[in-house]
C-alpha positions as CSV (number, residue, x, y, z in Angstrom):
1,X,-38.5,18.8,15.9
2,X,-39.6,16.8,13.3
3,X,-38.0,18.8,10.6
4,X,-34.8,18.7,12.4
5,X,-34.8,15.3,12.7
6,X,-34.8,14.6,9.7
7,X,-32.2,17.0,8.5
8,X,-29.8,15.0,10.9
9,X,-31.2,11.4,8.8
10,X,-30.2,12.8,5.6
11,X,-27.3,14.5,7.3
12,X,-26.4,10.9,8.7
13,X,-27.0,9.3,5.4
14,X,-25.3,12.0,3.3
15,X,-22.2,10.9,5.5
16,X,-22.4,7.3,4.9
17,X,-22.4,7.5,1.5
18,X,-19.4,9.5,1.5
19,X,-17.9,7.3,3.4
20,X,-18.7,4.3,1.2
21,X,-17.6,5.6,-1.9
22,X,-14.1,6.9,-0.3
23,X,-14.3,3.3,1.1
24,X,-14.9,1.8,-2.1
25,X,-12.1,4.2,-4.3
26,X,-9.9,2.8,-1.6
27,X,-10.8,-1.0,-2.4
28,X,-10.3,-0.3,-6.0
29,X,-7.4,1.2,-6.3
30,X,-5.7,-1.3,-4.0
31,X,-7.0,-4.6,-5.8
32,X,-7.7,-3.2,-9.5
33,X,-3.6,-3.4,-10.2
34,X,-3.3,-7.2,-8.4
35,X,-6.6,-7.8,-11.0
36,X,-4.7,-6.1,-13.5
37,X,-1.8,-8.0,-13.6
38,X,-3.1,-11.2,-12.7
39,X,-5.5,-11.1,-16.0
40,X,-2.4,-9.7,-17.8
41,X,0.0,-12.9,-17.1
42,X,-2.7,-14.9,-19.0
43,X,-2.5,-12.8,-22.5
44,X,-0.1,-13.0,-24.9
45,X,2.5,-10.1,-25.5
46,X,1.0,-8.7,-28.7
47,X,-2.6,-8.5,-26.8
48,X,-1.0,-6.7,-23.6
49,X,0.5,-4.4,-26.4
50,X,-2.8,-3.9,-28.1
51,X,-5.0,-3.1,-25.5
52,X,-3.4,-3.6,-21.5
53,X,-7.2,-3.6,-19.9
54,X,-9.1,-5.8,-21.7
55,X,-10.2,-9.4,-21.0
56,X,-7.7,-12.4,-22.5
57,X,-9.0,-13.7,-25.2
58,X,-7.8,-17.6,-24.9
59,X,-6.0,-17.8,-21.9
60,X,-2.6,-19.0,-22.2
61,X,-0.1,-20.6,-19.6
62,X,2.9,-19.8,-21.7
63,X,4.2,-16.9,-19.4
64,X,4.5,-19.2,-16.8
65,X,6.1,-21.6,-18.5
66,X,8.6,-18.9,-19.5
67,X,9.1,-18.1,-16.4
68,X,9.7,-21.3,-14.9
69,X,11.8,-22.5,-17.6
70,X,14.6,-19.1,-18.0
71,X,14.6,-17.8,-14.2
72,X,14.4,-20.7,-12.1
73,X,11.1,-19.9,-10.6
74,X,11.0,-23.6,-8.4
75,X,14.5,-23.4,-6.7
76,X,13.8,-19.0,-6.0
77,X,10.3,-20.1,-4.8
78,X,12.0,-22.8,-2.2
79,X,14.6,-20.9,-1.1
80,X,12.3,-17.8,-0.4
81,X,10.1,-20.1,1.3
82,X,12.7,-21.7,4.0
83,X,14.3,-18.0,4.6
84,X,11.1,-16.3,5.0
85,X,9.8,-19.3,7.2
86,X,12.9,-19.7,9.0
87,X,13.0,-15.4,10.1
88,X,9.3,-16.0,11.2
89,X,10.4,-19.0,13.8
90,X,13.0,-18.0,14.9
91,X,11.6,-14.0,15.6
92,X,8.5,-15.3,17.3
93,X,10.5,-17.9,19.5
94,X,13.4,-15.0,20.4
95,X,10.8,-12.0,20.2
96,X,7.9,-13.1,22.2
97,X,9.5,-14.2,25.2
98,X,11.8,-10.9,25.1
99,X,8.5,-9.0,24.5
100,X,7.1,-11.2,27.8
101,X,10.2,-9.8,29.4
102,X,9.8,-6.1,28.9
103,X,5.8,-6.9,29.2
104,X,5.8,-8.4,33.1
105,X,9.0,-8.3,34.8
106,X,9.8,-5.2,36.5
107,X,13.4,-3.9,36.2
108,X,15.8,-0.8,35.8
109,X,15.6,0.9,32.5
110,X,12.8,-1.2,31.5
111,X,11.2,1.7,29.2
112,X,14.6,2.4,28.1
113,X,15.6,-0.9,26.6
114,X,12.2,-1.0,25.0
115,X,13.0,1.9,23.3
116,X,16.4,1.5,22.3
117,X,15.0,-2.1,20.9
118,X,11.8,-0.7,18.8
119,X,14.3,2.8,17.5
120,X,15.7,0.8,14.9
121,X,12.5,1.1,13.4
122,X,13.9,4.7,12.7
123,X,16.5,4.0,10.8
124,X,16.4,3.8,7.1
125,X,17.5,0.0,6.0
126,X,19.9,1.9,3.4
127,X,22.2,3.1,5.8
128,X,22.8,0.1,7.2
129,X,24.2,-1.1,4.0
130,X,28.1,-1.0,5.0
131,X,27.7,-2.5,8.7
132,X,25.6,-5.0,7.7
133,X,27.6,-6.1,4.9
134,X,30.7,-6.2,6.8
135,X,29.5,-8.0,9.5
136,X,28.1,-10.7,7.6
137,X,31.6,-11.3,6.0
138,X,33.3,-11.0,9.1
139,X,30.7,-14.0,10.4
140,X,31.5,-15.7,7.3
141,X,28.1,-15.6,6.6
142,X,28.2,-14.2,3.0
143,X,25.9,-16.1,-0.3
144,X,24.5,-18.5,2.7
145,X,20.4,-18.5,3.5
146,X,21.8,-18.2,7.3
147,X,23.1,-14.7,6.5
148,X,20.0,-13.9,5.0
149,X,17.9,-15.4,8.2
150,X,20.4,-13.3,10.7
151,X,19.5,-10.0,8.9
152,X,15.6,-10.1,8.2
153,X,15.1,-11.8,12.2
154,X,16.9,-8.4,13.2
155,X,14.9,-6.1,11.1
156,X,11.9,-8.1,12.4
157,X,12.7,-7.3,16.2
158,X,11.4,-3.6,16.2
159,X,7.7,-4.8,14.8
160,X,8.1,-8.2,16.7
161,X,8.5,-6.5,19.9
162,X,6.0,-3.2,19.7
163,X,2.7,-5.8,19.0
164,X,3.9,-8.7,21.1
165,X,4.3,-6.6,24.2
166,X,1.4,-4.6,24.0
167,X,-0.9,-7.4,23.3
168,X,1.1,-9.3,26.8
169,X,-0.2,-6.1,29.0
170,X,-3.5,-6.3,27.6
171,X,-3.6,-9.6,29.2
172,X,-4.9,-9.4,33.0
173,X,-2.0,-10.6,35.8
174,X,-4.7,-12.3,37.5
175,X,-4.2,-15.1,34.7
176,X,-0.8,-15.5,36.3
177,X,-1.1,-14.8,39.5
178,X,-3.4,-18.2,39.9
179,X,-1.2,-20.0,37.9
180,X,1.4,-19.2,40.0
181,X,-0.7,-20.1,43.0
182,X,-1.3,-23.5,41.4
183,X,2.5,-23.7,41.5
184,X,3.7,-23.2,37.9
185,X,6.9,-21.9,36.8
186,X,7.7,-18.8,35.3
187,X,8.6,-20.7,32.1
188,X,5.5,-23.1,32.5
189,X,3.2,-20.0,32.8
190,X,4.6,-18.7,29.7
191,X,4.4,-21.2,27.4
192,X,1.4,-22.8,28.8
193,X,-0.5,-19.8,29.4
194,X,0.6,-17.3,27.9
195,X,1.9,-18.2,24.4
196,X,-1.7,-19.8,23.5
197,X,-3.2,-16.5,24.6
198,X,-1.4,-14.6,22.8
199,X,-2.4,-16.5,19.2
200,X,-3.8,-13.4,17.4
201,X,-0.3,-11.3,18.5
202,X,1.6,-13.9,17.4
203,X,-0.2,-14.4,14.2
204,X,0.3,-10.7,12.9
205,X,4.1,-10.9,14.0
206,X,4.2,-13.7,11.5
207,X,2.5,-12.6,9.0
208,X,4.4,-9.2,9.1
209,X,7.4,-11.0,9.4
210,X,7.2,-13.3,6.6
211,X,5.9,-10.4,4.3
212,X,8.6,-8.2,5.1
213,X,11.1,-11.5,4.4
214,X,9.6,-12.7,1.4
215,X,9.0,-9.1,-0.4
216,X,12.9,-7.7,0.6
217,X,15.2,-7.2,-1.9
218,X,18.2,-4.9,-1.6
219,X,20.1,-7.4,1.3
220,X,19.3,-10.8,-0.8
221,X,20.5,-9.0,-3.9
222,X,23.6,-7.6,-1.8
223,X,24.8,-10.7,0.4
224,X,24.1,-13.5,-2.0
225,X,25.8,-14.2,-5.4
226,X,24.9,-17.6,-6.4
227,X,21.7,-18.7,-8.1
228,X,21.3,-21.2,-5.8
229,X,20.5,-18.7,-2.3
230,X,19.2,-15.7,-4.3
231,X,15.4,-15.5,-3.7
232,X,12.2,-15.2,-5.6
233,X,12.2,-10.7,-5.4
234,X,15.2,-11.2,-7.6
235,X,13.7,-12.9,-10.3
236,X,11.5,-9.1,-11.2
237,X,15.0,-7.6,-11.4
238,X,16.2,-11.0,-13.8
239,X,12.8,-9.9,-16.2
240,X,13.2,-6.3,-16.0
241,X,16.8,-6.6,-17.2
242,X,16.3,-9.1,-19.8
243,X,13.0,-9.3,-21.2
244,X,11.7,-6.1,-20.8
245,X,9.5,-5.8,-23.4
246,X,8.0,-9.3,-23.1
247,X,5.5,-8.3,-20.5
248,X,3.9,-11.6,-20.2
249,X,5.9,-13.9,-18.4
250,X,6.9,-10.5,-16.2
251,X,3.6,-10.3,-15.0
252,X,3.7,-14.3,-14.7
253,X,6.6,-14.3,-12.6
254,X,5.1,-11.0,-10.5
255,X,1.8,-13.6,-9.6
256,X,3.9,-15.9,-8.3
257,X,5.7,-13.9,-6.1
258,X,2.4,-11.7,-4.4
259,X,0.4,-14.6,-4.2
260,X,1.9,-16.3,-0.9
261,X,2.1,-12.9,1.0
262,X,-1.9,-12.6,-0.1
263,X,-2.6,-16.3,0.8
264,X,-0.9,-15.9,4.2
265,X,-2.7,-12.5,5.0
266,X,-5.9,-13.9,3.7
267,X,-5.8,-16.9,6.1
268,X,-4.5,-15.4,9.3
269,X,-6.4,-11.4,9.1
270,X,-9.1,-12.3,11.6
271,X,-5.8,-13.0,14.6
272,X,-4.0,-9.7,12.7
273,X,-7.5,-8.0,13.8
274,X,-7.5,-9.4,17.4
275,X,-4.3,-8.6,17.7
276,X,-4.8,-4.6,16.6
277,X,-8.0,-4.0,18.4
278,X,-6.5,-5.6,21.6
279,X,-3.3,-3.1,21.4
280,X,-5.8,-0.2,21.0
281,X,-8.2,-0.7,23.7
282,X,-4.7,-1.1,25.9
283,X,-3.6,2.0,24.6
């Protein structure tokens, strides 16, 4: 007995360690490259030449100022901030009370709508090249940040939808069943009781949203035209095209644009978590 026992302790411990170095690999590979490139914006061109992994000697700010002074970084920074902002309100306003909807009330084709509205999630966003584009002329819509809104709230719906509604029927009916019986409204249950519930649902809709928003590039390169509503993806293609072989304000340019997606992750993972580990146990 004893001798088994502790065949299944080193047994136990052989597997944790496994599974802390696979752990760890993972880690590394996923932060080593933001590491990378953030020490890298700080060199010079001739040391990123010399050697790419080493340490920069005397820090320098000069690829930023590069960056800020030839691409525009400020007015691509705004204007990825108010699209990306304005997709997230607007999809948690429209997509949380639609996933309340599909969550609570009871209708015909109630499974079907649900997933008709999360298939788009299916299609590549490169077919929908043509119909988008059209319709956004037709609207009159084209080189305007409202174009740009209207297309990344609609890609958001699929995602919006799938965690908002299974996080809602996690949620027991009793909650609104006695509001009820105090007299409130469906409205009045929703936004009072509901919505503040629902904060770690809504959180990872947002950050999701605003990711996905901030980060796309193929529609703001497609709809807009002028400098002033192109966003801050578009400045890698600006570097890549014309100064691709001065690597340091690249990777300047590349900081700026990962490190509000990181900062907004960073703040808002422990709601992102509530939100995932309530859809599982519902599941």
């Amino acid at each position: 007995m004893a001798n088994k026992k502790i065949k299944r302790d080193v047994s136990s411990r052989v597997y944790r360690a496994i599974g802390y170095v696979f752990m760890a690999f993972v880690v590394l590979i996923s932060i080593a490259p933001l590491i990378w490139v953030f020490l890298s914006s700080f060199k010079t061109n001739n040391e990123i030449l010399e050697s790419a992994f080493t340490i920069p000697k005397t820090p320098s700010f000069v690829g930023y100022q590069i960056a800020f002074e030839t691409a525009n970084i400020p007015m691509r920074f705004l204007t990825s901030l108010l699209v990306a902002t304005a997709t997230t309100v607007i999809s948690l306003i429209i997509y949380s009370m639609a996933a309340y909807v599909l969550a609570r009330c009871k209708f015909r084709l109630r499974g079907a709508v649900f997933a008709l509205l999360i298939s788009s999630m299916l299609i590549p966003s490169n077919a929908m090249i043509q119909p988008i584009y059209s319709t956004v002329q037709a609207l009159g819509l084209y080189d305007t940040k409202a174009g740009l809104i209207l297309i990344y709230t609609g890609f958001s719906m699929s995602m919006c939808l799938f965690l908002m509604r299974s996080f809602f029927l996690s949620i027991p009916k009793e909650l609104e069943e006695a509001a009820y019986i105090e007299g409130a409204g469906f409205y009045r249950t929703f936004f009072k009781i509901m919505l503040p519930i629902s904060k770690p649902a809504l959180a990872s809709s947002a950050v999701m949203t605003f990711i996905g928003a901030w980060n796309e590039l193929l529609y703001a390169l497609l709809l807009t035209s002028k400098e002033v509503n192109r966003t801050l993806p578009l400045t890698m293609k600006y570097f890549t095209s014309m100064f691709s072989f001065n690597y340091t304000p690249m990777f300047a340019a590349l900081v700026m644009c990962i490190v509000p997606t990181i900062l907004v992750y960073v703040l808002l993972q422990n709601q992102i978590m509530e939100s995932m580990v309530a859809g599982a146990m519902k599941g």
